[in-house]
N, C-alpha and C positions, 0 to 999 in steps of 0.2 A: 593310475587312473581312478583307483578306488579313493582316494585321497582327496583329487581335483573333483571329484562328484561330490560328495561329502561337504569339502568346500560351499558347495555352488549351493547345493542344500540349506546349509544353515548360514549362507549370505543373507540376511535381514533388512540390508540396505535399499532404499530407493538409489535407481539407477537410470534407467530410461524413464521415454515419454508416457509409451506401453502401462509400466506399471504405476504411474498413477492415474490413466485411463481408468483402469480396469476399478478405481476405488472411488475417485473424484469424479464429480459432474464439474468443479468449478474451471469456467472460463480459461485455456493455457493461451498464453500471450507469446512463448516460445522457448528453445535454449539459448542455453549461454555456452561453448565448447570451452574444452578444460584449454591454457595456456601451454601448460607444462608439465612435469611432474617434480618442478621444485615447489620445496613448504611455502606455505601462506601465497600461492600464484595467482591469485583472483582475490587480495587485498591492501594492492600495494601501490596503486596506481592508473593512471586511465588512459590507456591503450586505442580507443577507437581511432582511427584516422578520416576526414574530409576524402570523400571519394574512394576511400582504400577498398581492395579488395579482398582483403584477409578475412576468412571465418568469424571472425569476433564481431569485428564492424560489420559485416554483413546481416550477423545476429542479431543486433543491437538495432539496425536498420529496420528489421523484420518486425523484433518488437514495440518498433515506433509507429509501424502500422499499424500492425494489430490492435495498439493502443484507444483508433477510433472506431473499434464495432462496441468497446466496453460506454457509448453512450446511450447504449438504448438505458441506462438507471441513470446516467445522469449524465444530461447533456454538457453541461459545461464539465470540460476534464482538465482545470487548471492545477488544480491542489493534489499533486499524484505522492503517497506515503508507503515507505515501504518497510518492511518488517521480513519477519522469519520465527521458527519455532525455537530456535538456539543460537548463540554464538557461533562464528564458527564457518554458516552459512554463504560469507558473499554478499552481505545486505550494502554494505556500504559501497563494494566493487563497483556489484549492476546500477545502482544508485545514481552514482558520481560517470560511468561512461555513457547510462543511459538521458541524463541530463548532459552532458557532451556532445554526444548523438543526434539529439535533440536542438543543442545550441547551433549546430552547425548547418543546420536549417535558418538560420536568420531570425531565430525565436529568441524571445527574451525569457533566459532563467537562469532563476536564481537556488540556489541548493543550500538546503538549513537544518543543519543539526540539531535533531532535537532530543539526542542520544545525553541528556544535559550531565548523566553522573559517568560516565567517562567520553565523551567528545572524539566521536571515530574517525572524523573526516580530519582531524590532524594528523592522524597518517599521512595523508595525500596532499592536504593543502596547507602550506607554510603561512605565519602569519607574523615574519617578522616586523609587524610596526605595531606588534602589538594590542590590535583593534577588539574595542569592546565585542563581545558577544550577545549572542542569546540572555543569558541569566540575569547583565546586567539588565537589559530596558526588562526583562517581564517582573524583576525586582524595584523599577521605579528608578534606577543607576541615572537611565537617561530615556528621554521622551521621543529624539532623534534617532528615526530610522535610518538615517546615513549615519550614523554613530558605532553601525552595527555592520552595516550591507556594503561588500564591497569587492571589486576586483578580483579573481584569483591572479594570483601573482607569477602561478605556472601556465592556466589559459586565459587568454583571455578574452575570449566568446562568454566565460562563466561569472557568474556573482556566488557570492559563499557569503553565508552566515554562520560564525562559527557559535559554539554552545557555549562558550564564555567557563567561569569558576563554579565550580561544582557546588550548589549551595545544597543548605541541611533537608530544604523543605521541597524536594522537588516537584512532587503530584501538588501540590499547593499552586505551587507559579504558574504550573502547565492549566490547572482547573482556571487560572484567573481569564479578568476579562480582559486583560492586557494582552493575551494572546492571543484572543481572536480579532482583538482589534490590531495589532499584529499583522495577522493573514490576509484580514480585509484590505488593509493599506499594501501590500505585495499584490495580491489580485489587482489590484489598480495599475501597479507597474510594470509587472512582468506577465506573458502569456503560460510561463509552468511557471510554478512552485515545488520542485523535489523536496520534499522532506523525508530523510534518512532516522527514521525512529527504531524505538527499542525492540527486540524480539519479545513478542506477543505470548503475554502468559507466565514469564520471568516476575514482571511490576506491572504496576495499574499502569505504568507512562504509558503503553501502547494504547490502549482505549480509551485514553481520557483525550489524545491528541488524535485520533480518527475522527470523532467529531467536527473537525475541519477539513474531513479530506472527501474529493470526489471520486477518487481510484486509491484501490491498497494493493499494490502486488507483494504478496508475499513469496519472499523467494526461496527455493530448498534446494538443498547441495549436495548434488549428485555423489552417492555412494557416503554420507554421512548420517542424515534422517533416515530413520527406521521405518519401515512399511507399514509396522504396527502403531504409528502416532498417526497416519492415513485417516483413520474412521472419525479421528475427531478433527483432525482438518477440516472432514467435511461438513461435519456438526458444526462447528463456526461459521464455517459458509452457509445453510441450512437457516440459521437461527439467526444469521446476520447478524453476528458481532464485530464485523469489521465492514464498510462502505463498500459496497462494489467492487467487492473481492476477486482477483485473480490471480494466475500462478506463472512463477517464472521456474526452469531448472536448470542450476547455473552448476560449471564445472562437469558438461559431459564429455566424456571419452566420446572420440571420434569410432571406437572397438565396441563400442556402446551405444550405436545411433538408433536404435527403437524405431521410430517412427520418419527418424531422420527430422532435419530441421528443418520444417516445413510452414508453412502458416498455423497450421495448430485447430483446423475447423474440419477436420476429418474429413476431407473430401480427396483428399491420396494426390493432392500436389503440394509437394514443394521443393523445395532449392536443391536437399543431396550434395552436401558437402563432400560425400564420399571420405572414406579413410586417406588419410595424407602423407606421402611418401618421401623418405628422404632426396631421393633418387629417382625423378621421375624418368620414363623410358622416351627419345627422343626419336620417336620413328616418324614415319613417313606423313603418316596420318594425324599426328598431333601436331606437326609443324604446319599443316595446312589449316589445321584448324585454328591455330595461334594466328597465321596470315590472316586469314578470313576473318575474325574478331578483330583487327588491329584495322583492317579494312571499314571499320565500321563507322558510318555517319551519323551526326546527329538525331535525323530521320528513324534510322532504325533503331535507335537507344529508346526515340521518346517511344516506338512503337511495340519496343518491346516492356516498358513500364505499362502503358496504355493494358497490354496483353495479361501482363502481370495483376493490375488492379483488376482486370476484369474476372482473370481465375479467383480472387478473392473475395469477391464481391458473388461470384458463381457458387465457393467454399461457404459464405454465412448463409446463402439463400437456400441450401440444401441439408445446411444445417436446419434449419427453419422450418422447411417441411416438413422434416423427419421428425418433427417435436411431436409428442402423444400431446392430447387434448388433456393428461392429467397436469405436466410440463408448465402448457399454455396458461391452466389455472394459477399453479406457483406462480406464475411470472403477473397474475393480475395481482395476486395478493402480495408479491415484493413491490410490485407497483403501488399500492395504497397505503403499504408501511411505509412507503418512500413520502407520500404523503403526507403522515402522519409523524414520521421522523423533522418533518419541516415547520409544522405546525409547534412541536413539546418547545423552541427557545424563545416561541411567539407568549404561551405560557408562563414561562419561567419569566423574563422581562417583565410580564404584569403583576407576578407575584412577589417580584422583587421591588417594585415600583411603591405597589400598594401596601409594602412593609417599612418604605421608607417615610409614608406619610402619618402626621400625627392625627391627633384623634379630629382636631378642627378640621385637619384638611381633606376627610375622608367621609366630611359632611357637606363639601361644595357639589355642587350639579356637575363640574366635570366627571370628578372621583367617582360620581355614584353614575356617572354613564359609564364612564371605562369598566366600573365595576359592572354594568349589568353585562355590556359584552363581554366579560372575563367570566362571567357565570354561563354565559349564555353557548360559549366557545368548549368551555368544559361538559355542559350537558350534548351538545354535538358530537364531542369526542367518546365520548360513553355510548353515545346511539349506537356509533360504530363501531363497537366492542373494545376503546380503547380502556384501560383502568392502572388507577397506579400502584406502582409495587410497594408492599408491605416491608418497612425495613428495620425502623427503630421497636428495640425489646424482641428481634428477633432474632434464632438461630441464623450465623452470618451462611448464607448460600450461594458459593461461586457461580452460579446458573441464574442469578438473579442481581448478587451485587460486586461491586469490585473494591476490593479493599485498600482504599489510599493510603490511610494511617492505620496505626498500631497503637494501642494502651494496655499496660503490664497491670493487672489485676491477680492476689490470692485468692478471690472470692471462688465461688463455684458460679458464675455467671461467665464460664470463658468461652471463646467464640460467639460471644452475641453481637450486634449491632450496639452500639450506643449513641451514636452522631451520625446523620446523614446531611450531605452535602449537596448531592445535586438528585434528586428525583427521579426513579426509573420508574416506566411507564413497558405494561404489555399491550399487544392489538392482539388480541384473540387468547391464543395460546401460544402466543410466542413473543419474546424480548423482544421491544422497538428498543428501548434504553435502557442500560443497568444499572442501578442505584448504586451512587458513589457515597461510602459508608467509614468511617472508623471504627475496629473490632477490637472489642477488650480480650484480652488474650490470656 
């Protein structure tokens, strides 16, 4: 006994819903229940079924709901990106069954690796005809997005993009502008874009490719993530380093249901999977109960969905009330960074523009109108506390910049900035964008 206490004590693990409650304010979208207790069981394959009624697709179901209270920051939720704090996690599992999930609604999506230095989704999806990738078109290989987008060969409700050959330069490709022109051209065709990225904080890939996303679920894997990496989860959330941040937790014991699998809006309804028995007991009362569901018409399915949106919809609005007036504030000022997060590549396009012109051409009447509005846009931005981040010839500052590249220096200048790429910007006293920098080391 004294042993199993002991145990339970110095278990450090995130495990239920419960305990990241009690750390996290961000957004839960719901669990994922474990498979099994064989190795690697939630990365190996995608499991959801059309109509099934097993726990997992029911999960997956849930969290496809839940998916649309996350527009109150941004309405359009096409570009959904998913991440984690380690290896390890499940990022690719939920990914790939929740774009499945997804598919089998009559939506069109398409699922894109952008994991470009090892390529996670070839676990899952075979690519025998050998079809370009990702690396190839963001490297100029090919201009043709059907060169790249295609069929999965195991579903096919799905489109898959694979990541293509690992090249040298990868925050390089992902920074271009081939890839947002990329996304833009997929937003045209499909209604999701699942993008399966890197775990967050490893490399610069995670936040260089958020930049195009409307939703980030970041996922964390029950009884793997430490409780003590908790406080700066939430500090990411907090500071908004990642878009419209929310949280999945994938791989829970059914002996482990916390909160149980519910809608995730703390309003004390949901579903109750209950623990799962080999052996269920076939009495009198369960048989009637199986009759009477089997009895069931059309009528009472839609009435009982009907029931169900409505408890959920009852679940956000009570969430709502219960917000403190200091809450309601955060949420005006995420709302103004959101703002002004829209505004910096209106910026950056005029400064790229007016760099490309030469000296004649920046003496025509166009140039010098574009240019007043480009001054004009920038002193707006300052009114309202926006200002740009300090980067070259300084100490490099993970809180400020993200480090794409690396250069080997003997000097005594190591860890400073010496190149900056893309320009970060604060609103007040907090990160809207972090300056993409090369650090002499």
């Amino acid at each position: 006994m004294a042993i199993l206490w002991l145990l339970n004590v110095t278990d450090t693990k995130v495990r239920t819903r419960k305990e990241l409650d009690e750390v996290l304010t961000i957004p839960f979208l719901g669990n994922v229940p474990r498979r099994g207790n064989q190795k690697g069981e939630n990365t190996d394959s995608i499991i959801v079924r059309e109509n099934g009624g097993d726990s997992i697709s029911e999960a997956f179901r849930i969290i496809r709901t839940n998916m649309d209270f996350m527009r109150v920051k941004s309405e359009k939720l096409q570009v959904v990106m998913f991440t984690s704090a380690n290896p390890g996690a499940g990022k690719t599992f939920v990914s790939s069954n929740l774009a499945m999930s997804i598919a089998q609604t009559n939506k069109k999506v398409v699922l894109l690796d952008v994991d470009i230095r090892k390529g996670t989704l070839s676990g899952i999806f075979s690519n025998s005809s050998n079809r370009m990738g990702l690396t190839h078109y963001l490297s100029g290989s090919t201009d043709k997005l059907d060169d790249i987008v295609g069929r999965s060969e195991e579903y096919d409700k799905l489109d898959v993009i694979f990541s293509g050959p690992v090249p040298p330069n990868p925050a390089e490709l992902l920074l271009s502008e081939r890839f947002d022109r990329l996304i833009a051209e997929l937003r045209k065709r499909y209604d999701y874009v699942i993008v399966d990225n890197v775990p967050a904080g490893m490399v610069a890939d995670a936040s260089i490719v958020n930049r195009v996303a409307d939703l980030t679920i970041f996922v964390i894997r029950s009884g793997v993530m430490d409780r003590r990496q908790l406080p700066e989860l939430e500090n990411m959330y907090r500071q908004e380093q990642l878009r419209n941040m929310s949280v999945i937790l994938n791989g829970v014991s059914l002996d482990h249901k916390g909160y149980g699998y519910g809608y995730g809006y703390g309003y004390g309804y949901g579903y109750g999977y209950g623990k799962e028995t080999k052996e269920k007991k076939k009495t009198e009362k369960s048989e009637k109960a199986v009759k009477k569901k089997a009895k069931k018409d059309k009528k009472d399915e839609k009435i009982e969905e009907l029931n169900d949106r409505l408890m959920r919809n009852l679940a956000e609005f009570e969430n709502f009330r219960n917000r403190s007036e200091k809450e309601k504030s955060a949420m005006f000022e995420i709302g103004a960074k959101s703002v002004v997060e829209k505004m910096l590549p209106v910026v950056d396009n005029l400064e790229r523009g007016f760099d490309g012109l030469s000296e004649e051409e920046k003496e025509t009447p166009f140039a010098k109108g574009i240019e007043a509005v480009y001054k004009q846009l920038l002193t707006g931005l300052e009114e309202i506390g926006v200002t740009p981040i300090e980067a070259v010839g300084k100490e490099f500052d993970p809180n400020f910049h993200n480090a794409v590249m690396h250069d080997e220096d003997d000097s005594d200048a190591s860890n400073q900035v010496i190149e900056e790429f893309q320009k970060g910007y604060m609103y007040k006293d907090s990160v809207v964008r972090h300056s993409m920098v090369k650090v002499l080391n």
